[in-house]
Wavefront OBJ file of the C-alpha trace (Angstrom):
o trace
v 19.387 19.905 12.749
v 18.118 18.768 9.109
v 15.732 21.847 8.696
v 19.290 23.852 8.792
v 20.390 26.466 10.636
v 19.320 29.491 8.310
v 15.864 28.386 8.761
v 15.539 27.946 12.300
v 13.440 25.903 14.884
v 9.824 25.124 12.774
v 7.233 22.597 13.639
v 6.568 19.421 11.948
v 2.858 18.760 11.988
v 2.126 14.657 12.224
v -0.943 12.970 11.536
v -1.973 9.435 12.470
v 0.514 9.496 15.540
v -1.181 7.210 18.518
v 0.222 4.011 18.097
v 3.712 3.520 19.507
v 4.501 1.116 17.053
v 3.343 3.191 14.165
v 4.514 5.421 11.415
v 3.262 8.103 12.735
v 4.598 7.990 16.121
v 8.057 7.223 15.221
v 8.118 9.743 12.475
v 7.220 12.364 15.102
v 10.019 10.865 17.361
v 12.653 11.187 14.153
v 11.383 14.880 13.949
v 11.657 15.653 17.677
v 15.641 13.778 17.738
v 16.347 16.184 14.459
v 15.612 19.544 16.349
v 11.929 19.713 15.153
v 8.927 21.121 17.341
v 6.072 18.565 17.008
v 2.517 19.029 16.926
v 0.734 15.049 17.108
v -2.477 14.729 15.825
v -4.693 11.686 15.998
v -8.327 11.211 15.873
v -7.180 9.257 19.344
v -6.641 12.308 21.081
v -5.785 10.474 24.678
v -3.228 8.412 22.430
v -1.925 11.062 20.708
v -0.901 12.426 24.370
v 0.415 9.181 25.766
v 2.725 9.522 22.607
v 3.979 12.947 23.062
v 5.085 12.370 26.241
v 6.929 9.266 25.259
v 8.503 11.332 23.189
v 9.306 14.092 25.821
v 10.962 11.433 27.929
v 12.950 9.745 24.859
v 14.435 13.463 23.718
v 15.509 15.580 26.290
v 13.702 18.942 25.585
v 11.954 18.320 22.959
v 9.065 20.620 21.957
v 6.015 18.691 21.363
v 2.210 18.717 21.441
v -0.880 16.749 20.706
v -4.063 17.126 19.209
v -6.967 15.644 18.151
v -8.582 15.859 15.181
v -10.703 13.700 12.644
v -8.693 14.019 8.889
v -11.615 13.498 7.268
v -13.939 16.323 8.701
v -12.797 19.735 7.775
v -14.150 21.664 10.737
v -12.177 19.372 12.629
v -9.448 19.798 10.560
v -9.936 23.834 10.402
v -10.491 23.646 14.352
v -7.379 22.214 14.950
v -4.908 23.808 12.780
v -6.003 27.443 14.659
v -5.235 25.910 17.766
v -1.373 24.844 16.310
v -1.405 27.781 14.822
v -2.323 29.606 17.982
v 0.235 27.445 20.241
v 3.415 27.871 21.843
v 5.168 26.420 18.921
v 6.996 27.451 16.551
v 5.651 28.322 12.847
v 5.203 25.364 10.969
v 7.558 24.130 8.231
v 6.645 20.993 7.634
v 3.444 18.334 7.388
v 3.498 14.223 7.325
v 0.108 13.346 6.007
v 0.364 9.555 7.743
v -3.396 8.950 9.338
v -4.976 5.984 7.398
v -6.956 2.554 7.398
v -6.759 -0.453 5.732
v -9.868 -1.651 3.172
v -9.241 -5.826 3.325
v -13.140 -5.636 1.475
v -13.612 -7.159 -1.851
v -14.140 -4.864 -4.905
v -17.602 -6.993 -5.647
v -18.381 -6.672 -1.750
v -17.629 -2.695 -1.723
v -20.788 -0.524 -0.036
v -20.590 3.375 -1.385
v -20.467 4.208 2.559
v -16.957 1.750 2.669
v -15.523 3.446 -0.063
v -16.211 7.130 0.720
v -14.909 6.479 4.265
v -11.223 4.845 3.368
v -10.854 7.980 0.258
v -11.910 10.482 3.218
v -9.272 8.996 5.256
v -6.515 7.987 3.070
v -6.893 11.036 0.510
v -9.266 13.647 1.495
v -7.809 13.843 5.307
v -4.219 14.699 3.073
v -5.427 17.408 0.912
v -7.611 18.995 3.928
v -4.449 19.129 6.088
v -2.489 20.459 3.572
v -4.900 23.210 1.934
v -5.108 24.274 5.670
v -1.288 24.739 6.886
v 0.249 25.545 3.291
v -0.617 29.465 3.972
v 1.367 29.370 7.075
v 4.253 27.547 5.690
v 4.414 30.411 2.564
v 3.962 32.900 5.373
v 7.202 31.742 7.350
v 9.062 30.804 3.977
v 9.733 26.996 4.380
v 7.496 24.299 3.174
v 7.751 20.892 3.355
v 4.697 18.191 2.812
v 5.128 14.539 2.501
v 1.811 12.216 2.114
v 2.466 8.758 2.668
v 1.005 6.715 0.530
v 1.412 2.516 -0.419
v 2.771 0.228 -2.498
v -0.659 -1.162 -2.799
v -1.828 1.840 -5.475
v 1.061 0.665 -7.860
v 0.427 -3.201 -7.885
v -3.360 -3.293 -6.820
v -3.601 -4.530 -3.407
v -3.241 -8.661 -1.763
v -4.974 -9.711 1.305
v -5.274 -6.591 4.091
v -5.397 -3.759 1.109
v -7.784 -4.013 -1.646
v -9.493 -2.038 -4.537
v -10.652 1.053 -2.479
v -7.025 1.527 -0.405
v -5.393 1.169 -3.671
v -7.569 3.877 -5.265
v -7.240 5.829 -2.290
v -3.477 6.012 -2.451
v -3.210 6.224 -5.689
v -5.118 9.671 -5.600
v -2.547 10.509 -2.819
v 0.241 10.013 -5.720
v -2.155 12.494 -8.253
v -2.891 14.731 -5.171
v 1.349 15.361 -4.908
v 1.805 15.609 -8.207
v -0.459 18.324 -8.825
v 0.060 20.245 -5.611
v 3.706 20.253 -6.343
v 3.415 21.904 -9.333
v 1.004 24.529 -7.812
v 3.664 24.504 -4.818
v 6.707 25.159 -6.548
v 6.360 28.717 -6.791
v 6.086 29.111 -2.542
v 9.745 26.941 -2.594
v 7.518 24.141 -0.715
v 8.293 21.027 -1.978
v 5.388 18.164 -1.848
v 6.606 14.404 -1.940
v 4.857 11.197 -1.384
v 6.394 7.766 0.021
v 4.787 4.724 -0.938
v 5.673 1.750 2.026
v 5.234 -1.466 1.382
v 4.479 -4.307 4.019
v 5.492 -2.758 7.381
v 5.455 -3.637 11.100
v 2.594 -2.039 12.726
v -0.893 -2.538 14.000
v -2.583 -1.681 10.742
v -3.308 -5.019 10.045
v -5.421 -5.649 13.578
v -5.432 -9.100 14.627
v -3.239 -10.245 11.983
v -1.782 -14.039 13.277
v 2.045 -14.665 13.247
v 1.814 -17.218 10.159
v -0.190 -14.271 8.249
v 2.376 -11.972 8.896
v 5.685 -14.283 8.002
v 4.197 -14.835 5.014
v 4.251 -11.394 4.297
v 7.359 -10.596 5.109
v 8.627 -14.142 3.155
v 6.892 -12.688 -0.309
v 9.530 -9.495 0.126
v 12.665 -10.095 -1.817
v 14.636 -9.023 1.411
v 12.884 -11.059 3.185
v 11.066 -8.835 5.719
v 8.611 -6.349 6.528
v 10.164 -2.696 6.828
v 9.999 -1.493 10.392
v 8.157 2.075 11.436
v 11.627 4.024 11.887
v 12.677 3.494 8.614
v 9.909 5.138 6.749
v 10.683 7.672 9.237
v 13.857 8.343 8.278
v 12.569 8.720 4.456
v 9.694 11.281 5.367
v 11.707 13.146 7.675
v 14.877 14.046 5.239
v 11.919 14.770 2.141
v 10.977 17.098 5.050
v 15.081 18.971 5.260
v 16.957 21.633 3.911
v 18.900 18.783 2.235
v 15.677 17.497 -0.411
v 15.403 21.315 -1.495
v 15.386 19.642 -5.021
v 13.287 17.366 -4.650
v 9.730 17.770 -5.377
v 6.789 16.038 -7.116
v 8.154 12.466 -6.449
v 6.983 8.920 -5.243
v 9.439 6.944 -3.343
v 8.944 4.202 -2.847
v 10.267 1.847 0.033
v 9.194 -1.614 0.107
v 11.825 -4.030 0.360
v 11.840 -4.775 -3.457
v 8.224 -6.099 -3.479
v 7.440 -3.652 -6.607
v 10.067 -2.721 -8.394
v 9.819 0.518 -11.362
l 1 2 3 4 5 6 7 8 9 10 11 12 13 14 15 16 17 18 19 20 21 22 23 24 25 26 27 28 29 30 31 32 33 34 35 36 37 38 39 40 41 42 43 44 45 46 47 48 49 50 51 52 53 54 55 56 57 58 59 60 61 62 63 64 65 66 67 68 69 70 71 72 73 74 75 76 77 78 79 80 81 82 83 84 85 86 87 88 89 90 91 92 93 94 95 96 97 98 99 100 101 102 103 104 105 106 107 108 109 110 111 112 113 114 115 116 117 118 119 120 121 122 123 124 125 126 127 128 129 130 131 132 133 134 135 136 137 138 139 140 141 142 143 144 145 146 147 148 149 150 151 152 153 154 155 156 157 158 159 160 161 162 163 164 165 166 167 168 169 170 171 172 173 174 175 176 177 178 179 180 181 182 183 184 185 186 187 188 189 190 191 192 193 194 195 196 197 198 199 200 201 202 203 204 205 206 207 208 209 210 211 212 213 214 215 216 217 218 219 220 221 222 223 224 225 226 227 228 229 230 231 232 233 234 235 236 237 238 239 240 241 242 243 244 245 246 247 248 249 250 251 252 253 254 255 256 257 258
């Protein structure tokens, strides 16, 4: 169990966790296989239950629940915390900030109403998630918080991520630095990962050509798959990255290197 034995069975809280071949959903599924109690959220609530119980079958008695919510509304975020909170599970210990969507517009092309949605999303949903559950993770003494953000906010975006994602994620990397600082004091650590081209749906109705040519512009020559950002978020999230706080890491196949 990565969360260790002297802390005990906590609940990883999972955001943008529908899609089966997402993120989100396989982080959740790493969590659940570690020992975790899960708690799914999605704006997709319906999806968000088709996942947890693809998850249920997958790990023999594993603890988890879904939940709707919108990230970017904060009585729907506020709403839906009390009703974790208020759950059979167990107190939670740790949150993957992973909900998000993709801005493919052009900076000169940008409305105001574009841009204010994909920072609600990508960065506001974060910081509303995490002002809401951080009291309950200094309550039960174990805190662990991992935003996902991209590689697009260090080199500026290509084809499917553009000016406003890259803004948006790069607040996510000014949003962990300064909470980790304020953090440090609770013993809750707050780390962000920064993907780069992975295999998911994010991209829509991307074609095949589209998406080899993605995966040919990585130095390793592919596009990372879903469990292995997993894996990433959910040891930032263990007993073991007790030292670790106030970092980006960043997993991207050697597209950016720093």
């Amino acid at each position: 169990m990565s969360y260790g034995t002297g802390v005990g069975i906590r609940t990883a809280v999972v955001t943008g966790a529908s899609s089966l071949k997402g993120i989100g959903y396989h982080t959740a599924l790493r969590f659940a296989q570690e020992g975790w109690a899960v708690a799914l959220l999605d704006i997709d609530e319906q999806g968000a239950q088709h996942a947890a119980e693809q998850i249920r079958q997958a790990v023999s008695g594993a603890q988890v629940e879904a939940f709707g919510v919108d990230v970017s509304q904060q009585e729907s975020v506020k709403s839906t915390v009390d009703r974790i909170v208020n759950s059979d599970l167990p107190q939670v210990g740790a949150l993957a900030n992973i909900a998000g969507i993709p801005s493919p517009v052009d900076f000169l092309d940008l409305t105001l109403d574009h841009w204010n949605r994909i920072l609600s999303v990508n960065l506001t949903g974060s910081f509303l998630l995490a002002q809401a559950l951080t009291p309950y993770m200094i309550e039960g003494g174990y805190g662990r918080i991992v935003h996902t953000s991209s590689v697009t906010a260090q080199h500026g975006g290509g084809v499917f991520s553009k000016t406003a994602y890259a803004a948006a994620k790069a607040g996510v990397l000014g949003l962990t630095r300064g909470m980790a600082r304020e953090l440090a004091q609770y013993g809750i650590t707050v780390n962000a990962v920064a993907p780069g081209v992975v295999n998911t749906e994010i991209r829509g109705d991307s074609d095949d050509e589209t998406e080899n040519a993605l995966a040919q512009a990585v130095p390793l020559k592919r596009q990372a798959e879903a469990w292995e950002i997993a894996a990433l978020i959910c040891w930032l999230s263990s007993e073991d990255s007790a030292y670790i706080t106030g970092s980006t890491h960043s997993i991207n196949g050697g597209s950016y290197i720093c």
